[in-house]
C-alpha positions in Angstrom: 6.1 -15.9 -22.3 2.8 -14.6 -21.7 1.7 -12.3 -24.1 -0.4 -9.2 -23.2 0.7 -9.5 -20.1 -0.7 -6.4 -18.5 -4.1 -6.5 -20.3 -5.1 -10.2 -18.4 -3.3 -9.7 -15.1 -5.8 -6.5 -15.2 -8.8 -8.9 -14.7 -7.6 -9.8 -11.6 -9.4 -8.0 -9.5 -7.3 -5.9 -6.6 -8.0 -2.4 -4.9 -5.5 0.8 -4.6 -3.8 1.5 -1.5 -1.3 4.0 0.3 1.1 2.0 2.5 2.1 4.4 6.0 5.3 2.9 7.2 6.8 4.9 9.7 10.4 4.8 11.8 11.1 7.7 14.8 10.4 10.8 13.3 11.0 8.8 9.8 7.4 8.7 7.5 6.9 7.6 4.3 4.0 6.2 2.2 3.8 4.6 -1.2 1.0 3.1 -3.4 0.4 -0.3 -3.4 -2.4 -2.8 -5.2 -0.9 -6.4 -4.6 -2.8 -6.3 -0.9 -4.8 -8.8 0.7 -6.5 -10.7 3.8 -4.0 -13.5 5.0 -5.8 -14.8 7.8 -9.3 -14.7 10.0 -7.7 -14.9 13.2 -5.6 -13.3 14.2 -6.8 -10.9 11.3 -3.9 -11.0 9.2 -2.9 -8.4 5.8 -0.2 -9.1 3.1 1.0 -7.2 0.9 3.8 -6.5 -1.7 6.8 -4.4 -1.6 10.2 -3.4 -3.4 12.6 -4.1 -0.7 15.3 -1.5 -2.8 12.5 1.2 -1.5 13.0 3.5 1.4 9.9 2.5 2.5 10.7 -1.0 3.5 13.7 0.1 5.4 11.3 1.8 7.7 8.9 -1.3 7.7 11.6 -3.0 9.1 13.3 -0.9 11.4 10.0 -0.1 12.9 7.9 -3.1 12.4 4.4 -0.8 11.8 2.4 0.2 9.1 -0.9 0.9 8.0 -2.7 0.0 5.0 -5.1 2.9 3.9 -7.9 2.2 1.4 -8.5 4.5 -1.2 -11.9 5.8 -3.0 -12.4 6.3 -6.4 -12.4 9.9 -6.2 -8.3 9.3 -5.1 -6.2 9.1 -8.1 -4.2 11.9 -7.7 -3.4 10.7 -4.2 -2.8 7.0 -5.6 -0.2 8.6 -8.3 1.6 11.0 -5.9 2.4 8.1 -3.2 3.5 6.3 -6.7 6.4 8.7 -7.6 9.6 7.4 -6.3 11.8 10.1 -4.6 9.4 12.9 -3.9 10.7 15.1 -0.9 8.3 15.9 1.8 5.3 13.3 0.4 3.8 13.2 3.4 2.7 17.0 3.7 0.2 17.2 1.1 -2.3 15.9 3.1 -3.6 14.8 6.7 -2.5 12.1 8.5 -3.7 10.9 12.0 -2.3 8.1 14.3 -3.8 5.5 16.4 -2.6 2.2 18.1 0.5 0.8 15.7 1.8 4.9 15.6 2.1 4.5 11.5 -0.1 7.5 9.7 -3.6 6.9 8.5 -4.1 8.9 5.7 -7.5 10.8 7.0 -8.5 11.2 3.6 -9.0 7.4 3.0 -12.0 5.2 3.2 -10.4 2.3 5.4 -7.3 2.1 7.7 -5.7 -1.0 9.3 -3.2 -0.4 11.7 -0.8 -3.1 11.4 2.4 -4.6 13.1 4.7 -6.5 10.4 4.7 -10.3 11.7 7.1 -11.7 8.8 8.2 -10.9 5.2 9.4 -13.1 2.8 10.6 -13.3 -0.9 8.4 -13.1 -3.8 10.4 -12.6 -7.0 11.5 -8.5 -7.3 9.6 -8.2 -4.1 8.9 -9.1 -0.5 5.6 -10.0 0.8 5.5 -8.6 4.2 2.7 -10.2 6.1 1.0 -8.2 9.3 -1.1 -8.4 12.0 -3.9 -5.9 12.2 -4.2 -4.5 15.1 -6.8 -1.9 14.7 -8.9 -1.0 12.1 -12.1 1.6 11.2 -14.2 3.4 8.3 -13.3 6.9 8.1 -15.2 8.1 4.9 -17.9 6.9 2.9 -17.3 5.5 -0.7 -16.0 2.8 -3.3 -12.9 1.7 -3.0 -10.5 2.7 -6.1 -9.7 -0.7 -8.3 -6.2 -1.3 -9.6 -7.7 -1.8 -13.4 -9.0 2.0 -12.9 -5.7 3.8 -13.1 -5.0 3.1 -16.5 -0.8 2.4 -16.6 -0.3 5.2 -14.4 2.3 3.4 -12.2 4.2 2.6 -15.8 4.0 -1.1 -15.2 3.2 -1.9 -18.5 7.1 -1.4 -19.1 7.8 -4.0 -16.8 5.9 -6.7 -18.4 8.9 -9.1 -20.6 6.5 -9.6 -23.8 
């Protein structure tokens, strides 16, 4: 048993991100911090993700997503991608598409377009590993850090202590 659980695994350091996925005329997004380089080449990006999520279904019906940096001045979009069932998500704000045809939030720092090359399990999750297959700045900034939310995705709960 580890005990305060949240408290250290919050000094490992991790950014906040809104994962596009996207299926037909399907779109979702949800927030995401357990992302990270997998590979130089081909430039490779894995990440983490509740396979009991609508989300993943689209993932992997459609094989695309992108991976949308956020900046510091983006909690509110980091904790409205982080409520589960909210209808219409995607409205609220601007989206744009490029080469994989998943959104890229036009609001964020950083997109990578990415096609989904494998997942596999990790525990409550699935890693899904993905080729990037474009990638640009859109805005200035600092990237948003996982430790600067505070417990706003309630994982604190989720800790066994």
């Amino acid at each position: 048993m580890i005990e305060n659980a949240r408290a250290l695994f919050n000094y490992v350091t991790h950014g906040v991100y809104v994962i596009s996925v996207t299926h037909g005329k399907e779109q979702n997004a949800f927030t995401a911090a357990w992302v990270m380089q997998a590979s130089f080449d081909p430039p490779m990006i894995a990440y983490s993700i509740n396979p009991g999520h609508y989300s993943y279904q689209l993932l992997k019906a459609s094989g695309v997503c992108t991976v949308n940096v956020l900046g510091q001045d983006h909690l509110a979009i980091a904790a409205h991608f982080g409520q589960p069932g909210v209808k219409e998500k995607m409205t609220k704000y601007r989206w744009q598409t490029r080469e994989a045809a998943a959104p890229i939030l036009s609001d964020g720092l950083v997109y990578f377009d990415c096609k989904l090359s494998h997942t596999t399990d990790a525990g409550d999750h699935k890693i899904a590993v993905c080729e990037v297959v474009a990638a640009a700045e859109l805005n200035s900034g600092w990237p948003l850090l996982y430790s600067q939310t505070g417990n706003m995705d309630r994982s604190g709960e989720l800790y066994k202590t």
